[in-house]
PDB file of N, CA, C and O in Angstrom:
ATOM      1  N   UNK A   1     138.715 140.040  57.140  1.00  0.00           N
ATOM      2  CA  UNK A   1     137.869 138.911  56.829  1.00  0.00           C
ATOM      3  C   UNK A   1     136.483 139.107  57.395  1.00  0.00           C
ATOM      4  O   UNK A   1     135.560 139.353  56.619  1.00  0.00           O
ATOM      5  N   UNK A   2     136.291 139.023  58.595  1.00  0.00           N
ATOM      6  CA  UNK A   2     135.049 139.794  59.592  1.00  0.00           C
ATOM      7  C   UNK A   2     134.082 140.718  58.300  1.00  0.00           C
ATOM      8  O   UNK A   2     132.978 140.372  57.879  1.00  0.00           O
ATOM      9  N   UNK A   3     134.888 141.969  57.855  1.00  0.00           N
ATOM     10  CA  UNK A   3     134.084 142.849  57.399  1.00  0.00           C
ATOM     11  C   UNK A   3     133.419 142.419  55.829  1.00  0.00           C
ATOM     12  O   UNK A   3     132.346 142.660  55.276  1.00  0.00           O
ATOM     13  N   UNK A   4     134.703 141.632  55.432  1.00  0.00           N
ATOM     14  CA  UNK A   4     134.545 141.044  53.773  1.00  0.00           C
ATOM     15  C   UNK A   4     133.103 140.415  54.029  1.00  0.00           C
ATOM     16  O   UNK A   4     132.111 140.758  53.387  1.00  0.00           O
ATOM     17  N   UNK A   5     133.097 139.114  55.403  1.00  0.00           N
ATOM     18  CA  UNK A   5     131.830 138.173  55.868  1.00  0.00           C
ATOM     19  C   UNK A   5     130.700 138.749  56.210  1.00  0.00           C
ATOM     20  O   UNK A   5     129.689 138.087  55.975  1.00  0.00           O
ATOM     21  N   UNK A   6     130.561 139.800  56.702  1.00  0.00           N
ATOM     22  CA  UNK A   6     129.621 140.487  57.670  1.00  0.00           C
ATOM     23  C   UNK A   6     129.556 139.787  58.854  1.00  0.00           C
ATOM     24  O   UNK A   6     128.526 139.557  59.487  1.00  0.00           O
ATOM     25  N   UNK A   7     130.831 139.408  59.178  1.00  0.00           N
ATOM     26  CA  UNK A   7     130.553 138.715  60.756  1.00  0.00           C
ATOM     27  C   UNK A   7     131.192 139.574  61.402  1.00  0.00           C
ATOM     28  O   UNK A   7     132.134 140.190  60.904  1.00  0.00           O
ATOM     29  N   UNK A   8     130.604 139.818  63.122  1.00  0.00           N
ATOM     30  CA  UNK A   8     131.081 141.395  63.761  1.00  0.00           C
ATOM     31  C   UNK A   8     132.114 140.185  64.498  1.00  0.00           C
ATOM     32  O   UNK A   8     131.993 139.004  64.823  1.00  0.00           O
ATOM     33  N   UNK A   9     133.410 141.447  64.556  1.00  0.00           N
ATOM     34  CA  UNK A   9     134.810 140.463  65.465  1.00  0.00           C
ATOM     35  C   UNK A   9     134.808 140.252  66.778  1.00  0.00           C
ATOM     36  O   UNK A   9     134.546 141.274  67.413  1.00  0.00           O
ATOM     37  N   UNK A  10     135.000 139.325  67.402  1.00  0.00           N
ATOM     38  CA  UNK A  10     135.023 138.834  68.329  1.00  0.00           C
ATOM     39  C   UNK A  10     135.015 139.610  69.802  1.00  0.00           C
ATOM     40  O   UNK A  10     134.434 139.708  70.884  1.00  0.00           O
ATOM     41  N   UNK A  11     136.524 140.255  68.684  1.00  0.00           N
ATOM     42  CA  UNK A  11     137.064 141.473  70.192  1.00  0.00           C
ATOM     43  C   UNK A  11     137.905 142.448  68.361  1.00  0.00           C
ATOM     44  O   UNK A  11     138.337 142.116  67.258  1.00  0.00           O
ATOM     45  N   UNK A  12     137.644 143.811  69.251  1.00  0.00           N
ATOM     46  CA  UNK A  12     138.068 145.092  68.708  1.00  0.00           C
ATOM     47  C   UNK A  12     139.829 144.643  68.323  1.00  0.00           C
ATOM     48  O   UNK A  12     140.417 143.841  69.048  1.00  0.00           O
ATOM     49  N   UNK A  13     140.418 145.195  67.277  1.00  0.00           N
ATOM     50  CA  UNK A  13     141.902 144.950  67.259  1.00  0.00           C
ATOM     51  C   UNK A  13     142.520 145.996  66.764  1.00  0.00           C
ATOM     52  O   UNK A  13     142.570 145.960  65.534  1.00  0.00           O
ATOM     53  N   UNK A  14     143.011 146.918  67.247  1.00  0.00           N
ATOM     54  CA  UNK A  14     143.556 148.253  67.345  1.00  0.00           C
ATOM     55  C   UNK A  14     144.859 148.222  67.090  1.00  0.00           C
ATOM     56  O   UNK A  14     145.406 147.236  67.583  1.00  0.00           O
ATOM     57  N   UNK A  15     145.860 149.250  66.244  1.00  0.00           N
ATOM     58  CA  UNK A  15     147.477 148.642  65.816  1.00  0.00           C
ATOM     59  C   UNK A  15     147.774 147.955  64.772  1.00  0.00           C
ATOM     60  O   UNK A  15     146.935 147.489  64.001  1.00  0.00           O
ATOM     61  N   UNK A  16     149.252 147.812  64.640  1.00  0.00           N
ATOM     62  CA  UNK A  16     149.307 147.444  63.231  1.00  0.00           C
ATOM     63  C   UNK A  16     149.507 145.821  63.408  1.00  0.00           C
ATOM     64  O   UNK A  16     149.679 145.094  64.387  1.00  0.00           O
ATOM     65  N   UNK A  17     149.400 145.602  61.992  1.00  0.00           N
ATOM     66  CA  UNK A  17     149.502 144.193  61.695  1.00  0.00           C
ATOM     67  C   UNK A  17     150.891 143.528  62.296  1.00  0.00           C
ATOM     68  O   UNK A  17     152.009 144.036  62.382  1.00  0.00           O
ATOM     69  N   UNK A  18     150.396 142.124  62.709  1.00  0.00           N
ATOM     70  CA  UNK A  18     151.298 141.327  63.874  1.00  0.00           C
ATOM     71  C   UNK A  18     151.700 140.260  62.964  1.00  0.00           C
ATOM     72  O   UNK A  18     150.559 139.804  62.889  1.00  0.00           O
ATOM     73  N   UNK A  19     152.156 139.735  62.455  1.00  0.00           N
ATOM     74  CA  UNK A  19     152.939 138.672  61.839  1.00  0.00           C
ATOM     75  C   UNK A  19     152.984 138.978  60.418  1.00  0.00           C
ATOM     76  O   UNK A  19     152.741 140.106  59.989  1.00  0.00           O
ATOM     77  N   UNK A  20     153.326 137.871  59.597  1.00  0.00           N
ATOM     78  CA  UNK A  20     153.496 137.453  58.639  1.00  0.00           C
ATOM     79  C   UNK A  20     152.501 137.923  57.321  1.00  0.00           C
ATOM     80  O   UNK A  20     151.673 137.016  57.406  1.00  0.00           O
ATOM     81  N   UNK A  21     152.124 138.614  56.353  1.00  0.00           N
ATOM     82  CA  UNK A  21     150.709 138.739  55.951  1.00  0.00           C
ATOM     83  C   UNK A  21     150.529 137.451  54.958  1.00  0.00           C
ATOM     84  O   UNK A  21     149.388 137.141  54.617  1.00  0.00           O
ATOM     85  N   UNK A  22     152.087 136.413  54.315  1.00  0.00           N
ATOM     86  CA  UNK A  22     152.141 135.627  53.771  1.00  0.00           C
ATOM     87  C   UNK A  22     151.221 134.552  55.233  1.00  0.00           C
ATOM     88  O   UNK A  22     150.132 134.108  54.870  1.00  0.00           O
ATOM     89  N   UNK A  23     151.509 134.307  56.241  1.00  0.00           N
ATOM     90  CA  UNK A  23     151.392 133.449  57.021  1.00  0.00           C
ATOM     91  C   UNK A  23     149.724 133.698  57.035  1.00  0.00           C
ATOM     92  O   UNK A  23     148.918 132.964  56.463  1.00  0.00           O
ATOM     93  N   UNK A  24     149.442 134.719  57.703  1.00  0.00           N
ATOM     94  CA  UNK A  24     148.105 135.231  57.961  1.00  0.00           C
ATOM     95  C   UNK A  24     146.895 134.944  56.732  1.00  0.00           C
ATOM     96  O   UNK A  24     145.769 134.447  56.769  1.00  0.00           O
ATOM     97  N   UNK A  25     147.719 135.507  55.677  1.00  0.00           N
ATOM     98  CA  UNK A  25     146.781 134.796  54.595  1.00  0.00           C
ATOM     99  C   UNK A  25     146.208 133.283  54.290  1.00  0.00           C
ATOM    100  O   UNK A  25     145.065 132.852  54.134  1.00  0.00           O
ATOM    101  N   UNK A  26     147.369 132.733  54.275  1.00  0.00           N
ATOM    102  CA  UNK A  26     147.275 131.028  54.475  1.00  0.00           C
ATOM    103  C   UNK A  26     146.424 130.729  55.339  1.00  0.00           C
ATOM    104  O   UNK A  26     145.399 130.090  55.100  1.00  0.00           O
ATOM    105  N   UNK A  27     146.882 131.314  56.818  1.00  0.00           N
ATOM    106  CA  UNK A  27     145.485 131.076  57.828  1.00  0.00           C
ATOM    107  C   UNK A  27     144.162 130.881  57.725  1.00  0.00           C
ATOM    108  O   UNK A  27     143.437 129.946  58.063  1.00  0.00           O
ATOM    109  N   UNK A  28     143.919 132.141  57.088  1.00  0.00           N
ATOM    110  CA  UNK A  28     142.646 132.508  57.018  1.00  0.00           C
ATOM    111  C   UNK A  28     142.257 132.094  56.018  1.00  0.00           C
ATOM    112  O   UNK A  28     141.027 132.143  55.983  1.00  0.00           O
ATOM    113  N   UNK A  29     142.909 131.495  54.719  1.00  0.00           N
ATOM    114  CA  UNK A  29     142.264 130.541  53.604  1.00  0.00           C
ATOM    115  C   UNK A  29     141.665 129.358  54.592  1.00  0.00           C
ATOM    116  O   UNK A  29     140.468 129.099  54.720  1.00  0.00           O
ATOM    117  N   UNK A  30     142.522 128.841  55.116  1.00  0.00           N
ATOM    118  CA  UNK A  30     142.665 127.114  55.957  1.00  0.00           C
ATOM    119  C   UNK A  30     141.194 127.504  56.635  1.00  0.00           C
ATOM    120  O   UNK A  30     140.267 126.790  56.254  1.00  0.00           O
ATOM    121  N   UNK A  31     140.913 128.406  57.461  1.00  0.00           N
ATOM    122  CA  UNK A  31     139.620 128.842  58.222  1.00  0.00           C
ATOM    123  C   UNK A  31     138.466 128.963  57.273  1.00  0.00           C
ATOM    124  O   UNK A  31     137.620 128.081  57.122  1.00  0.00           O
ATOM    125  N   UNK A  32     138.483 129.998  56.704  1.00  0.00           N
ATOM    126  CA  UNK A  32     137.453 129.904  55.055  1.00  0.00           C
ATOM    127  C   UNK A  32     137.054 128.584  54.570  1.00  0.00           C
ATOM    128  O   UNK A  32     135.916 128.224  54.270  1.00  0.00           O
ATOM    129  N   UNK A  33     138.478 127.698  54.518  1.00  0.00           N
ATOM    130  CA  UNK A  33     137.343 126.144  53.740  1.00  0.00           C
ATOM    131  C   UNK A  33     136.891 125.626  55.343  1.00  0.00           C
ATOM    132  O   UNK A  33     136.103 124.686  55.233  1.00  0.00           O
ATOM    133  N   UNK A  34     137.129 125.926  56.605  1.00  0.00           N
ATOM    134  CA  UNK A  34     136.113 125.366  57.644  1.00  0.00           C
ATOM    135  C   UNK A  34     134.995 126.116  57.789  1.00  0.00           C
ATOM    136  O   UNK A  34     134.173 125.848  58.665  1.00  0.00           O
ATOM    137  N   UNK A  35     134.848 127.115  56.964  1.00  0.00           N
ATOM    138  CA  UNK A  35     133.584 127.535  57.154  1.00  0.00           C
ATOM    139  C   UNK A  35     131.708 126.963  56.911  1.00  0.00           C
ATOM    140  O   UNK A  35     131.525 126.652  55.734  1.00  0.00           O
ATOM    141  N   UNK A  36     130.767 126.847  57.560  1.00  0.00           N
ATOM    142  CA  UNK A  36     130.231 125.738  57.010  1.00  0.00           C
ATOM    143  C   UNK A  36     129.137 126.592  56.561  1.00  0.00           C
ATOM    144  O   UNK A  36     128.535 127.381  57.289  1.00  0.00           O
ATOM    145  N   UNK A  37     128.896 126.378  55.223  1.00  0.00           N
ATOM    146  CA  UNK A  37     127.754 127.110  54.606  1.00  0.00           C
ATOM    147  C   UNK A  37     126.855 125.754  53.759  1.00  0.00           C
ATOM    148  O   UNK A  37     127.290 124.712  53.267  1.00  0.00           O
ATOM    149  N   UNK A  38     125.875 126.137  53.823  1.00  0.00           N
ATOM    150  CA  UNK A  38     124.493 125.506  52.891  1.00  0.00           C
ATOM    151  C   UNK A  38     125.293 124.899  51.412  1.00  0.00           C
ATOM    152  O   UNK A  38     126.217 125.542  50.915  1.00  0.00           O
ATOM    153  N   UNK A  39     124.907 123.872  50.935  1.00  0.00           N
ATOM    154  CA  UNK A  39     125.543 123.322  49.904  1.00  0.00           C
ATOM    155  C   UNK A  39     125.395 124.371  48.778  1.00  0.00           C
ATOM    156  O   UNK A  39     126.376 124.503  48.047  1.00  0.00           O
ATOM    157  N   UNK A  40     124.357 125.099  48.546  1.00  0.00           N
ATOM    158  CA  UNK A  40     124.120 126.107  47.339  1.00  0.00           C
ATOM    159  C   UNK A  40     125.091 127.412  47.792  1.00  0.00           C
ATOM    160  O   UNK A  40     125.597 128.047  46.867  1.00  0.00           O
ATOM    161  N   UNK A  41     125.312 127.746  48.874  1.00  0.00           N
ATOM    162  CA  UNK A  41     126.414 128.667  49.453  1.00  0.00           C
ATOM    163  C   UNK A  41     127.968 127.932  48.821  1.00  0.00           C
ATOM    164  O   UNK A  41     128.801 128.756  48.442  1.00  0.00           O
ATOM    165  N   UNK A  42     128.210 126.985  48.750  1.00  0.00           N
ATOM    166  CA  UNK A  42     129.778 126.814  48.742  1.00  0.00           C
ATOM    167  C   UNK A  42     130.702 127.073  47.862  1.00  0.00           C
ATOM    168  O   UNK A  42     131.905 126.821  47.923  1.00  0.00           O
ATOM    169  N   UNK A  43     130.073 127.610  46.999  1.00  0.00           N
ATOM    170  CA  UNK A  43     130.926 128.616  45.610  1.00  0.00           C
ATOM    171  C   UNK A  43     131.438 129.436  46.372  1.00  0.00           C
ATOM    172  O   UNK A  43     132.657 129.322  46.502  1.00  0.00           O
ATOM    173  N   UNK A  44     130.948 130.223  46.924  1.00  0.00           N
ATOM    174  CA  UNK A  44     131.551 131.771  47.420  1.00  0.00           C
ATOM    175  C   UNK A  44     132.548 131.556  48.414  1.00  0.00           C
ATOM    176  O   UNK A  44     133.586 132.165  48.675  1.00  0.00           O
ATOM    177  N   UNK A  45     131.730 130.057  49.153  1.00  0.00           N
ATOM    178  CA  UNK A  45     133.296 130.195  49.959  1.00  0.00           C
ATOM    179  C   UNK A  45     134.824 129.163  49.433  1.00  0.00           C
ATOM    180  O   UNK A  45     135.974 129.236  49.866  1.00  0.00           O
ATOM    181  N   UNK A  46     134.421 128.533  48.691  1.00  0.00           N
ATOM    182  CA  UNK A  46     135.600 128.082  47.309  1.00  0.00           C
ATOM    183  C   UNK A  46     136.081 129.071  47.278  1.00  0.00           C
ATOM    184  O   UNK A  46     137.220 129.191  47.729  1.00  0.00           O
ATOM    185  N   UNK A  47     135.416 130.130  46.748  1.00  0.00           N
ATOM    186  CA  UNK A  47     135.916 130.860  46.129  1.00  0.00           C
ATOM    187  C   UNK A  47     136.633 132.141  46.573  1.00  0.00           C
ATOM    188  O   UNK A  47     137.026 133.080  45.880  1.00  0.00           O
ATOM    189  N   UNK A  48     136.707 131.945  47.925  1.00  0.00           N
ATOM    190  CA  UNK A  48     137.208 133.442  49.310  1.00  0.00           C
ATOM    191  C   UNK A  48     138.265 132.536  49.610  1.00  0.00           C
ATOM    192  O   UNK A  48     139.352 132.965  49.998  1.00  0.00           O
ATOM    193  N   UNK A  49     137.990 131.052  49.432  1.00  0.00           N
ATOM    194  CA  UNK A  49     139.532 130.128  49.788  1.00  0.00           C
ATOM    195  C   UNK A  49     140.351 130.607  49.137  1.00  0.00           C
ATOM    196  O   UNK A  49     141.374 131.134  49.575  1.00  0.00           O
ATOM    197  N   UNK A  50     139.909 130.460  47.510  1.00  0.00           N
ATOM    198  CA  UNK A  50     141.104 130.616  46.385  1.00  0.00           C
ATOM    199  C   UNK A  50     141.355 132.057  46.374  1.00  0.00           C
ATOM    200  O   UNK A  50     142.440 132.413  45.914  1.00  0.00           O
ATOM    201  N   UNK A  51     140.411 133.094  46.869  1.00  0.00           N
ATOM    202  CA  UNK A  51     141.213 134.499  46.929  1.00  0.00           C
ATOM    203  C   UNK A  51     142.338 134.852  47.497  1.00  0.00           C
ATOM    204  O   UNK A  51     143.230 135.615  47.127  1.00  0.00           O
ATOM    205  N   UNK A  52     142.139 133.934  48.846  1.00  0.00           N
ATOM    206  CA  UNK A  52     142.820 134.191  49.890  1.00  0.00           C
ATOM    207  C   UNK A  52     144.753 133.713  49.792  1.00  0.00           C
ATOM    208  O   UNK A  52     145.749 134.190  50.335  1.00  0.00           O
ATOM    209  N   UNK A  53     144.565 132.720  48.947  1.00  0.00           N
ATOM    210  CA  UNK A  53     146.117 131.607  48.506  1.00  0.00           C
ATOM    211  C   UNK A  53     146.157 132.673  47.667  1.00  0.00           C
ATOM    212  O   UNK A  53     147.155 133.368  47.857  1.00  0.00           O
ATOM    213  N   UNK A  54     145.170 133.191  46.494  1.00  0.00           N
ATOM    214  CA  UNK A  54     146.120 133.847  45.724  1.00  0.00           C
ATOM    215  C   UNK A  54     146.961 134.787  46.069  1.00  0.00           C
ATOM    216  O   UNK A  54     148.189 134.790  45.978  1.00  0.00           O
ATOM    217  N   UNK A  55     145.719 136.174  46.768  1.00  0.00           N
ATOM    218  CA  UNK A  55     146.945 136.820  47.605  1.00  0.00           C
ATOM    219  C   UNK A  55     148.118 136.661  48.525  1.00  0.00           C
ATOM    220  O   UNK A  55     148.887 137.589  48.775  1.00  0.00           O
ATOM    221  N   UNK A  56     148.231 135.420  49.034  1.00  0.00           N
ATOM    222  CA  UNK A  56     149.157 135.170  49.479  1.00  0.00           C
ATOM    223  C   UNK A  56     149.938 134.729  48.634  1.00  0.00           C
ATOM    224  O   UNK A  56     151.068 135.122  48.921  1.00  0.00           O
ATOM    225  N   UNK A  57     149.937 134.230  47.902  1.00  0.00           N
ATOM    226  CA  UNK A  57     151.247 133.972  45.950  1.00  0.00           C
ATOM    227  C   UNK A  57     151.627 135.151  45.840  1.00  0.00           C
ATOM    228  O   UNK A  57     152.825 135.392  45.986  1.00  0.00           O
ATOM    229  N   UNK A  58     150.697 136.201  45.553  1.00  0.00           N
ATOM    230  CA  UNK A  58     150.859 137.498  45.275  1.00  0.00           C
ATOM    231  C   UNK A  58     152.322 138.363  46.215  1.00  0.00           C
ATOM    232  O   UNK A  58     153.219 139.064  45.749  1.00  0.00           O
ATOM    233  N   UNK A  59     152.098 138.010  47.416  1.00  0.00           N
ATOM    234  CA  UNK A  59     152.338 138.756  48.397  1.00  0.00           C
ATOM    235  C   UNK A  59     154.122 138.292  48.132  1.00  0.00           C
ATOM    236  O   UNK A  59     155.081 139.052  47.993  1.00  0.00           O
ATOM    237  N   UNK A  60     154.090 136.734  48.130  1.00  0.00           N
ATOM    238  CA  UNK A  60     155.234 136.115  48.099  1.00  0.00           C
ATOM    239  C   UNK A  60     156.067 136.203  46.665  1.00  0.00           C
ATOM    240  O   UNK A  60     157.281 135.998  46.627  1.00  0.00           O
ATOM    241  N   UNK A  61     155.324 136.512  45.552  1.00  0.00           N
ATOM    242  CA  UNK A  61     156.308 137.036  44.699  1.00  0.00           C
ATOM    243  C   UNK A  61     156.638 138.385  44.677  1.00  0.00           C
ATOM    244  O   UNK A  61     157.696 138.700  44.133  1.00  0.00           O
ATOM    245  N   UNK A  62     155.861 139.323  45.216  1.00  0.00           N
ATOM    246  CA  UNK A  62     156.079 140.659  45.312  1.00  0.00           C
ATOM    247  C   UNK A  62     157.673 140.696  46.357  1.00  0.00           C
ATOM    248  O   UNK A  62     158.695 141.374  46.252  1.00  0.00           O
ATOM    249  N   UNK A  63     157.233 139.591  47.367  1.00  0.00           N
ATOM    250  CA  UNK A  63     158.455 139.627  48.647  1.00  0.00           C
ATOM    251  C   UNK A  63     159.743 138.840  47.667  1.00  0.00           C
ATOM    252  O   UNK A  63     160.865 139.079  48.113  1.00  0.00           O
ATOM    253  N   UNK A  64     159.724 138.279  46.877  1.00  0.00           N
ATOM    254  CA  UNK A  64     160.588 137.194  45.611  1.00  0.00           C
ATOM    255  C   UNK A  64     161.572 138.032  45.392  1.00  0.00           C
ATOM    256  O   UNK A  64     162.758 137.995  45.721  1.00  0.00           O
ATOM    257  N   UNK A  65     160.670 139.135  44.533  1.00  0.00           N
ATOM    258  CA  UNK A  65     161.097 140.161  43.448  1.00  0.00           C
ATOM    259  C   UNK A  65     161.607 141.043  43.877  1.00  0.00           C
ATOM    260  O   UNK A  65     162.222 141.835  43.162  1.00  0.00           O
ATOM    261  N   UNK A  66     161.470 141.215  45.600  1.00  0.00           N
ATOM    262  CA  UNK A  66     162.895 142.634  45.829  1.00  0.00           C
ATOM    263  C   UNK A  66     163.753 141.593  46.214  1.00  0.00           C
ATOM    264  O   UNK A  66     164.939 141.921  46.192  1.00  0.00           O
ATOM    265  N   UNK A  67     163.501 140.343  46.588  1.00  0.00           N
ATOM    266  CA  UNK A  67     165.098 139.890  47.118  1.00  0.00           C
ATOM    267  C   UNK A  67     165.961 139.625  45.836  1.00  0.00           C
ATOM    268  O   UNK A  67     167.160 139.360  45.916  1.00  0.00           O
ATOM    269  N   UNK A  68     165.564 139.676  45.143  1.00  0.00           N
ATOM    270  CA  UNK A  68     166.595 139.616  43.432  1.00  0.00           C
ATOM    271  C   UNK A  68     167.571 141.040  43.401  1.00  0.00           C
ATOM    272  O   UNK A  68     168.316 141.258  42.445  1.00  0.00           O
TER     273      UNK A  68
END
């Protein structure tokens, strides 16, 4: 998210991914619509919200479709 934004991260994070990427995604949608941008800015971040749920749909039917 950091790199997608051009915002530099907080602190360095080295290793593999720690939870959920269904969970993590959701997160970071929920954070995205607190993001506060200029009223002429708020398309893009609408629109990094709705990226963000989709891939997480994505993620969760991909996870659906092997439990069949």
């Amino acid at each position: 998210m950091c790199e997608l934004l051009e915002i530099p991260p907080y602190v360095m994070h080295h290793g593999g991914l720690v939870g959920d990427p269904v969970a993590l995604l959701d997160e970071a949608a929920g954070l995205a619509d607190q993001i506060e941008v200029p009223i002429e800015d708020l398309s893009w971040r609408l629109a990094l919200g709705d990226a963000l749920r989709m891939a997480a749909a994505d993620v969760r039917k991909v996870r659906d479709a092997g439990d069949l």
